[in-house]
N, C-alpha and C positions, 0 to 999 in steps of 0.2 A: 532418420531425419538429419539432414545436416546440420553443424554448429554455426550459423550467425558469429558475424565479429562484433566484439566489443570496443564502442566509442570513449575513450577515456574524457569524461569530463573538466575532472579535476582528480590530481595527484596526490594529493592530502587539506582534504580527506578523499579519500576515494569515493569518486563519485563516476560513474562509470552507464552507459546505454550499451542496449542492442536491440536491434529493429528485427522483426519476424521470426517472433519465437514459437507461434506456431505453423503458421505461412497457410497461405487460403488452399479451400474453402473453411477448414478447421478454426479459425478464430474470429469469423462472422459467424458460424455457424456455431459457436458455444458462445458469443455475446446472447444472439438472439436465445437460444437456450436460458440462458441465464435470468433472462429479463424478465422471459416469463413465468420461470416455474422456482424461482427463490418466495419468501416470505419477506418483499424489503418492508423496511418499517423506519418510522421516522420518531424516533425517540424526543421529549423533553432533555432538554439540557439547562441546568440551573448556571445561567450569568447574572450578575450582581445582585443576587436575590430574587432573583426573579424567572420563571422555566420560561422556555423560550423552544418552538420546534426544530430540530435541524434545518437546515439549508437544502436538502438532498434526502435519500434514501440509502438505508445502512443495511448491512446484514453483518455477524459475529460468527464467524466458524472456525471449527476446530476441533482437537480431542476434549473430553467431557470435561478434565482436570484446568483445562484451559482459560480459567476466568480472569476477566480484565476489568478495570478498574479507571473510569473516563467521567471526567467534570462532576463528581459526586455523585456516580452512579455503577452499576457491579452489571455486567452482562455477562452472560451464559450462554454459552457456543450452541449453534444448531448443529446438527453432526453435519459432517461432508458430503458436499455435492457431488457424486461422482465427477463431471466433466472439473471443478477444483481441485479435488484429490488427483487429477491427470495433470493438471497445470500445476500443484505442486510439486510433483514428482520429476516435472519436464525441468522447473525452476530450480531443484535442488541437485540435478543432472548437470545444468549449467554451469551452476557454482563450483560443485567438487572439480567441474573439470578444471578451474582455477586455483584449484588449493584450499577452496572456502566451504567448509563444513558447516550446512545454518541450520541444520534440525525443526526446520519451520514446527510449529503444532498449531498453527491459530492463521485466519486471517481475517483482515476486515476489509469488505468486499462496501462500497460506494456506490451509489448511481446517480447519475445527474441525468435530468431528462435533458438539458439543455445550458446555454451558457450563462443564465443568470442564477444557477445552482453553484456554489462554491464550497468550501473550506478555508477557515481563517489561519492565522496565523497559528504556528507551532511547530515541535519538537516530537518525535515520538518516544519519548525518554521516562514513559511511569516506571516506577520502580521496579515492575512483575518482569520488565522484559530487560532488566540488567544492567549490568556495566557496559557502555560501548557497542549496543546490538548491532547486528548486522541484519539492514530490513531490504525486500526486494518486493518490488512493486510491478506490478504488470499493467500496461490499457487496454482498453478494448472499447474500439468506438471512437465515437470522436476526436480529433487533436486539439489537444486545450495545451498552454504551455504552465509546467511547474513553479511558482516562483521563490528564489529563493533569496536570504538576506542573512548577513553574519551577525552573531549576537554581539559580538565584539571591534564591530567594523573593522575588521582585516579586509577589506575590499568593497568594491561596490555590490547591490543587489543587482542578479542576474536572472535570465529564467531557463528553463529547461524543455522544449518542446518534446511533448511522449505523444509518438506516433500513434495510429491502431496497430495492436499488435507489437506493441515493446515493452522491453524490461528497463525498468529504472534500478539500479543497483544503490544504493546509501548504504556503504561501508563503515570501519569505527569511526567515531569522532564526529561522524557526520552530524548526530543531534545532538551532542558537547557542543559544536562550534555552529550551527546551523540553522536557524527556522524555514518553512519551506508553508505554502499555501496557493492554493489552486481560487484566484480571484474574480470573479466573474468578469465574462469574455463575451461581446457580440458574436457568437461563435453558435451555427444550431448544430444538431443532433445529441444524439445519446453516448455519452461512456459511459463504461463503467472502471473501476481502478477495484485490483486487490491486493492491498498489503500484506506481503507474509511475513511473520516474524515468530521467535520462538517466546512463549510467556514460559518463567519460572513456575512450576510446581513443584509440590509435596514431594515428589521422586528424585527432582534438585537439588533437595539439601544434604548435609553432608549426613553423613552416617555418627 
């Protein structure tokens, strides 16, 4: 398959697109895969005291060691999808061929049925996944635009349109300096977004 060029967003932090990373019929045909045959689930999340449902539908994957730790609550990886275990492999093909080593082990896989589904504001910065992670994001489905704002007003908030079928790169710094949220959109159809990133385990630590 051929390599897609990459859109430099921003220079530091590196914030970087590329459009058709799997290229048709391959990435309508593993959305629709997807849609159907994951376990999504719409988890409680505890806001000011009080549990509150997602916005959307989540699923948590990755290797078994891979637990994550989100708004006061511990989730546990369902093993890998085949057709995800292929798009991690493609996404981590991508990278090396830049220099970028991400060892993904986890992702957490989103679906919105529509454009009044979001995600609020935030960082992907819990502690499991490091100093400085290097996270890469895939869409698939609808085009909703990323929006994102500096924690430190170094600029104005800008947004980020992720095609069907693109990668969102967020390099270091990006959630040091960065909040990013997908706000609802008079926008119809289905995406789905999967963030890959590596979570620290037992096997990370030093000797």
């Amino acid at each position: 398959m051929a390599t897609p060029a990459w859109e430099r967003l921003l220079a530091t932090p590196a914030l970087y697109r590329m459009r058709g990373v799997l290229g048709e019929p391959a990435a309508h045909e593993v959305l629709a895969r997807l849609d159907a045959e994951l376990e999504w689930q719409r988890p409680q999340l505890r806001l000011y005291g009080r549990e509150h449902p997602i916005p959307r539908r989540q699923v948590w994957m990755g290797e078994p060691e891979a637990h994550y730790r989100y708004s006061g609550r511990d989730f546990l990886p369902q093993d890998w999808h085949p057709d995800v275990a292929d798009l991690r492999e493609r996404v981590v093909e991508l990278l090396r061929a830049q220099g970028i080593d991400a060892g993904f082990n986890s992702v957490l896989l989103n679906r919105y049925a529509d454009g009044d589904e979001r995600m609020g504001w935030h960082s992907d910065d819990e502690p499991e996944l490091g100093v400085d992670p290097v996270i890469a994001a895939v869409t698939l489905g609808s085009e909703r635009p990323l929006r994102f704002r500096w924690k430190r007003g170094e600029g104005p908030p800008f947004n980020v349109w992720l095609p069907h079928d693109s990668l969102l790169l967020m390099g270091p710094g990006c959630q040091a300096r960065l909040q990013h949220a997908l706000l609802p959109r008079r926008i119809p159809g289905l995406r789905i977004s999967l963030t890959f990133r590596r979570v620290a385990t037992t096997d990370d630590a030093p000797a």
